[in-house]
VEXDRENTOR-294921 format. One record per residue (C-alpha): residue in three letters; x, y, z. Coordinates in steps of 0.25 Angstrom, whole numbers, padded with zeros to 4 digits, always signed. Each point is the difference from the previous one (the first is absolute). Layout:
AlaXYZ
...
This chain:
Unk+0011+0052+0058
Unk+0015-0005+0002
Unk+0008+0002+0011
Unk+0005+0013-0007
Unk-0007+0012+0003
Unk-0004+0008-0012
Unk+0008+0012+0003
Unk+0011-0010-0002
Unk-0005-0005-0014
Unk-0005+0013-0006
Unk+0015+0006+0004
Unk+0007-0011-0008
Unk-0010+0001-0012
Unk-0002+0015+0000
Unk-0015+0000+0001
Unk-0009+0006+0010
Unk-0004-0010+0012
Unk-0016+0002-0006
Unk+0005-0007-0014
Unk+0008-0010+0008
Unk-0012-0004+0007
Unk-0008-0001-0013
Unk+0009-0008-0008
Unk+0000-0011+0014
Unk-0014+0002+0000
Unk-0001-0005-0015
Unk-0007+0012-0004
Unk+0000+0001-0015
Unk-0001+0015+0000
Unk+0016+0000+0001
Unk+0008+0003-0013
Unk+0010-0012-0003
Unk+0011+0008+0002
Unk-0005+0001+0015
Unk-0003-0013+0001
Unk+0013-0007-0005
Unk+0008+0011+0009
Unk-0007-0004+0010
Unk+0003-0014-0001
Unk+0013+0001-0002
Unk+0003+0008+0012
Unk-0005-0012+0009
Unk+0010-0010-0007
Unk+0011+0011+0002
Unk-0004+0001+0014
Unk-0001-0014+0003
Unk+0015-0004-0006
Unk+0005+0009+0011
Unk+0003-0011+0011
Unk-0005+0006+0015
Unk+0007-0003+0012
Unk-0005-0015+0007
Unk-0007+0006+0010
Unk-0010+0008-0006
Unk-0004-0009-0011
Unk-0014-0001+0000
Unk-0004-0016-0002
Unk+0013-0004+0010
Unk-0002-0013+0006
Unk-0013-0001-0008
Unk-0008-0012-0008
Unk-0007+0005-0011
Unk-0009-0010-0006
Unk+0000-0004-0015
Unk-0014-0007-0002
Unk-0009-0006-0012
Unk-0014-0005+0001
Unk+0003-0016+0004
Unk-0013-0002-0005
Unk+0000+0005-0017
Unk+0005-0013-0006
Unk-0003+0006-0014
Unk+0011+0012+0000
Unk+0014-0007+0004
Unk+0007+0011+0004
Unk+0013-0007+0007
Unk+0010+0002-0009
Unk-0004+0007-0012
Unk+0009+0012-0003
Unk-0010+0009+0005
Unk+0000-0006+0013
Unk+0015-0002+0000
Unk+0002+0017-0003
Unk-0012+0002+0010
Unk+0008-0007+0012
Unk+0015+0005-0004
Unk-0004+0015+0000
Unk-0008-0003+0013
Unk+0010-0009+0008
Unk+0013+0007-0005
Unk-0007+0014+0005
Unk-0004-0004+0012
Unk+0012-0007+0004
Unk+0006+0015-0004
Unk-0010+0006+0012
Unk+0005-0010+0010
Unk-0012-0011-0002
Unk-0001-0015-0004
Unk-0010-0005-0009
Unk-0010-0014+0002
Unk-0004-0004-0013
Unk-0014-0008+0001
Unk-0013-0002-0001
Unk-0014+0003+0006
Unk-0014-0003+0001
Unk-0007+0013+0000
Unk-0012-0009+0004
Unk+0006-0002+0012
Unk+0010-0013-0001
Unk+0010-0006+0010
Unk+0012-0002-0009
Unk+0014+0006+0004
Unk-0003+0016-0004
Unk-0011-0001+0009
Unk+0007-0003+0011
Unk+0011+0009-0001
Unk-0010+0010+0000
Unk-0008-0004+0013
Unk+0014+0000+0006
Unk+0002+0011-0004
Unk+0013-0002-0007
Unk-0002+0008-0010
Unk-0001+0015-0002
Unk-0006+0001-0015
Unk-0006-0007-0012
Unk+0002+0002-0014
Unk-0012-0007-0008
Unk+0002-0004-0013
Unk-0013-0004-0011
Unk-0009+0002+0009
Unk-0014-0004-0007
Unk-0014+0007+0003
Unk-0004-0011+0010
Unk+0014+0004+0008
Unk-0004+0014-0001
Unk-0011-0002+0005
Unk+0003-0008+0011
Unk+0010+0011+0006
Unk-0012+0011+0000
Unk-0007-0011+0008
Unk+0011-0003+0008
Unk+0013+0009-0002
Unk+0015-0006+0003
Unk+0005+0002+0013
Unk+0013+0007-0005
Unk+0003+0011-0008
Unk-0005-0006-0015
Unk+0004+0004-0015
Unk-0006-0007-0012
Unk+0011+0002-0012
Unk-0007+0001-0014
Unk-0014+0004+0004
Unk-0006+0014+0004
Unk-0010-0004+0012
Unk-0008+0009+0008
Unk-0001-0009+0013
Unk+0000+0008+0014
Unk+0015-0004+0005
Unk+0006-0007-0012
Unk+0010+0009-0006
Unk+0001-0005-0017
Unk+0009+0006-0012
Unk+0000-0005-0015
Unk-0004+0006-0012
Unk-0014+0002-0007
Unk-0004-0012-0007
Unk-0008+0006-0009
Unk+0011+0009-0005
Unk+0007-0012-0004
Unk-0013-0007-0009
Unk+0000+0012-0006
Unk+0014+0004-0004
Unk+0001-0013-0005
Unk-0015+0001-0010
Unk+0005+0012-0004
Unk+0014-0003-0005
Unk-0006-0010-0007
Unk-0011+0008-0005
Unk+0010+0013-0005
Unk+0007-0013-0006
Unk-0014-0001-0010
Unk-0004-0014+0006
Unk-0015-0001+0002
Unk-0002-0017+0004
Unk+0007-0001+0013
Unk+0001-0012+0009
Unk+0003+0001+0013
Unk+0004-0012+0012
Unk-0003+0003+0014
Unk+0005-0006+0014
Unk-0012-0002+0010
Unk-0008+0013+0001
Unk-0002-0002+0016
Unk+0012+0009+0001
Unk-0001+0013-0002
Unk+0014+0000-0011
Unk-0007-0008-0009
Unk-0015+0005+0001
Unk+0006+0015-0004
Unk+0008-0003-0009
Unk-0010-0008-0007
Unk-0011+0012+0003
Unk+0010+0011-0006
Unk+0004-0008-0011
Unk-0016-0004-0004
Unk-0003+0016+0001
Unk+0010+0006-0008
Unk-0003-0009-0011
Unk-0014+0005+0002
Unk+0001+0013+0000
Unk+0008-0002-0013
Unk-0014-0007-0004
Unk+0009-0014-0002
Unk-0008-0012+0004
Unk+0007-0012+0009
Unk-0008-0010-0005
Unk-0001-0012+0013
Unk+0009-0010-0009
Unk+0009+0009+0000
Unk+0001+0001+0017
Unk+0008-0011+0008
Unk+0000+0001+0015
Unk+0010-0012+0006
Unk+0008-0004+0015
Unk+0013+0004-0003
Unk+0007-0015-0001
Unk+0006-0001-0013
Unk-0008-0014-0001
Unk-0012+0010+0000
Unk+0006+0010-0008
Unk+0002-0006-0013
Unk-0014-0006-0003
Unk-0005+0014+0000
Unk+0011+0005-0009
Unk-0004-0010-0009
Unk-0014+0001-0001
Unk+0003+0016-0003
Unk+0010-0002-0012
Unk-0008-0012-0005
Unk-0011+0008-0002
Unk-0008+0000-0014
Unk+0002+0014+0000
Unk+0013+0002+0008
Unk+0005+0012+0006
Unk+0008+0008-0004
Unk+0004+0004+0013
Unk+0000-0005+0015
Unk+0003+0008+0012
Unk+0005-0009+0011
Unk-0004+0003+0015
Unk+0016-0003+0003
Unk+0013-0003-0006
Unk-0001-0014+0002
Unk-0012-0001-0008
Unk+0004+0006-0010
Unk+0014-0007-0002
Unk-0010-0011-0002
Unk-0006+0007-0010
Unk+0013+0002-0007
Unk+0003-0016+0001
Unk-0014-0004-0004
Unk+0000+0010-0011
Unk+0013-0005-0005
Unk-0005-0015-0001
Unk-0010+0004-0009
Unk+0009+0007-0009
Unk-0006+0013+0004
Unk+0011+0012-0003
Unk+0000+0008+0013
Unk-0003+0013-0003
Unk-0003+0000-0014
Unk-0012-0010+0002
Unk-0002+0004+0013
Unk+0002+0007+0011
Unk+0003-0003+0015
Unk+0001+0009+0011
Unk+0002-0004+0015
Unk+0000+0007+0013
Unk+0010+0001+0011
Unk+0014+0003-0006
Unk+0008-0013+0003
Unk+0015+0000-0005
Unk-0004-0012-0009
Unk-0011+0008-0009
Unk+0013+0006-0002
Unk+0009-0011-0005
Unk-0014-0007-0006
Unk+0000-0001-0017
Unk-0005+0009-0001
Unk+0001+0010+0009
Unk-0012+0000+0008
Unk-0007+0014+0000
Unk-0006+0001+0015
Unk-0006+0010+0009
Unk+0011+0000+0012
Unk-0004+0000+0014
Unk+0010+0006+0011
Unk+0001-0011+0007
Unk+0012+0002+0008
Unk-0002+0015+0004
Unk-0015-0007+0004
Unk+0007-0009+0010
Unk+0010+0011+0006
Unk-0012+0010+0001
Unk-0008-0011+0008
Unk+0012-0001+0008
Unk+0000+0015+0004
Unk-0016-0001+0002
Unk+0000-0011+0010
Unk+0013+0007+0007
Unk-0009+0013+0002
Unk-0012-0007+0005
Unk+0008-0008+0010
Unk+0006+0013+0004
Unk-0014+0006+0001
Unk-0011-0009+0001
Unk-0010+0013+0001
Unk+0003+0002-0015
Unk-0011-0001-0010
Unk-0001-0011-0011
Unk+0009+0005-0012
Unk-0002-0003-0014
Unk+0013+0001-0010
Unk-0003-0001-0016
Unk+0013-0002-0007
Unk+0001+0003-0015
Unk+0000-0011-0009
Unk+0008+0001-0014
Unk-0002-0005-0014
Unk+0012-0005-0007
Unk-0001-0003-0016
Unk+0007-0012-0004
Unk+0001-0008-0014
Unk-0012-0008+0006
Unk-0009+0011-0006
Unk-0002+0004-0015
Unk-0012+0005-0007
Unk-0009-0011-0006
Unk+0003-0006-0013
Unk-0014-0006-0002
């Protein structure tokens, strides 16, 4: 795992060294109380500067990559993205690194990343929005460097992965809005070639049916995440005949959209309906309404990643980790039983 050893971390949180390990290794066997001392053990150990010449990334690149070929997601500059890089470059600049922020052809492309890495120039990758063709591609051909994809759980020999369980996150979300007393539930969707929105999707379908809730196919929108994209589907779910009333949206963005569309209809948000997002964005916060969303951890993700990539570099041997964060529901005035 990271360039601590797990004596180091189970001394700081006062756990055994076997718990330490299973909280790393995402094992949901471990009580939360483990888990979040855990976690906060590695933070408390990372704020503890180390002398220059033993930080673990000095003089390194670290590569900060998105597939140059998924015109439909748009990841430069969203705040996700922007949370992503900070959390990454700040921490590995704290371990002694630089980081190269790019793109890359997992096909096997000539741009800019590409060269670095035949060059050599760079000691790590971080991949974010990886889709299944990527995935893919890395079992076929795996990078040459130490390799993490940020919001997935892969099991690809060599590529080390840590986010949360995207199924976790559907369902969190149907269930709210079930316990809530709503029965017809929308739901808009980004590309389900990634693994993020697929199981959020999947989770989200399956609660609702175990609850023996029907998502009727109007009721379903799957769009590329350009807002141009975006609002066409919100609009063909509120301007149903029988309209929801509730939407569950793949991410924030979506459902800030939702909020806007809703609101040009003269829809009263949550007392007509109901919106939930996902990813915990500081402007679900200051939205009117507050946005009620399922929060990822997105910084703790990148910093994590961070310590991944330093441990593999350190220790090419190692085998493949796979980290599951703990995603978080946070009620906001977004949410309100039905009142139809």
């Amino acid at each position: 795992m990271p360039h601590y050893k797990l004596k180091e971390i189970s001394e700081v949180a006062g756990v055994s060294i076997s718990t330490v390990s299973r909280v790393l290794a995402g094992n949901s066997v471990v009580s939360d109380d483990s888990r979040r001392r855990v976690m906060a053990a590695l933070d408390q150990l990372r704020a503890v500067p180390r002398a220059a010449g033993t930080l673990p990334l000095q003089g390194r690149g670290i590569g900060y990559f998105r597939p140059s070929n998924a015109p439909r997601y748009g990841f430069s500059g969203t705040v996700v993205d922007q949370t992503l890089m900070t959390a990454i470059n700040e921490y590995v600049m704290q371990l002694g690194g630089h980081l190269v922020m790019g793109t890359w052809d997992m096909e096997g492309g000539s741009g800019p990343s590409e060269a670095l890495l035949r060059q050599g120039r760079l000691s790590g990758v971080v991949f974010f929005g990886t889709r299944h063709i990527d995935e893919d591609q890395m079992r076929l051909t795996p990078p040459p460097v130490p390799t993490v994809a940020v919001n997935r759980l892969l099991d690809i020999p060599g590529v080390h992965s840590i986010g949360v369980r995207h199924d976790h996150v559907g369902r969190l979300a149907a269930q709210h809005l079930l316990g809530l007393g709503h029965t017809r539930i929308g739901t808009i969707q980004g590309p389900r070639d990634t693994q993020t929105f697929l199981k959020r999707a999947r989770g989200f379908e399956q609660a609702l049916g175990e609850a023996g809730i029907l998502l009727p196919p109007e009721l379903v929108e799957e769009t590329s995440l350009a807002i141009e994209a975006i609002r066409p589907a919100v609009a063909r779910l509120l301007d149903q005949p029988s309209a929801p009333t509730a939407v569950f949206a793949g991410n924030d963005r979506m459902a800030l959209i939702v909020l806007q569309e809703a609101q040009r209809r003269g829809l009263n948000v949550p007392g007509d309906l109901s919106v939930v997002g996902v990813d915990g964005l500081s402007d679900a916060e200051l939205a009117v309404p507050g946005l009620t969303t399922v929060e990822l951890p997105w910084a703790r993700m990148g910093r994590t990643a961070v310590d991944m990539l330093a441990q593999a570099i350190a220790d090419p041997a190692i085998d493949a980790l796979t980290v599951a964060l703990k995603e978080r529901l946070i009620i906001r005035e977004s949410t309100a039983p039905p009142s139809r």
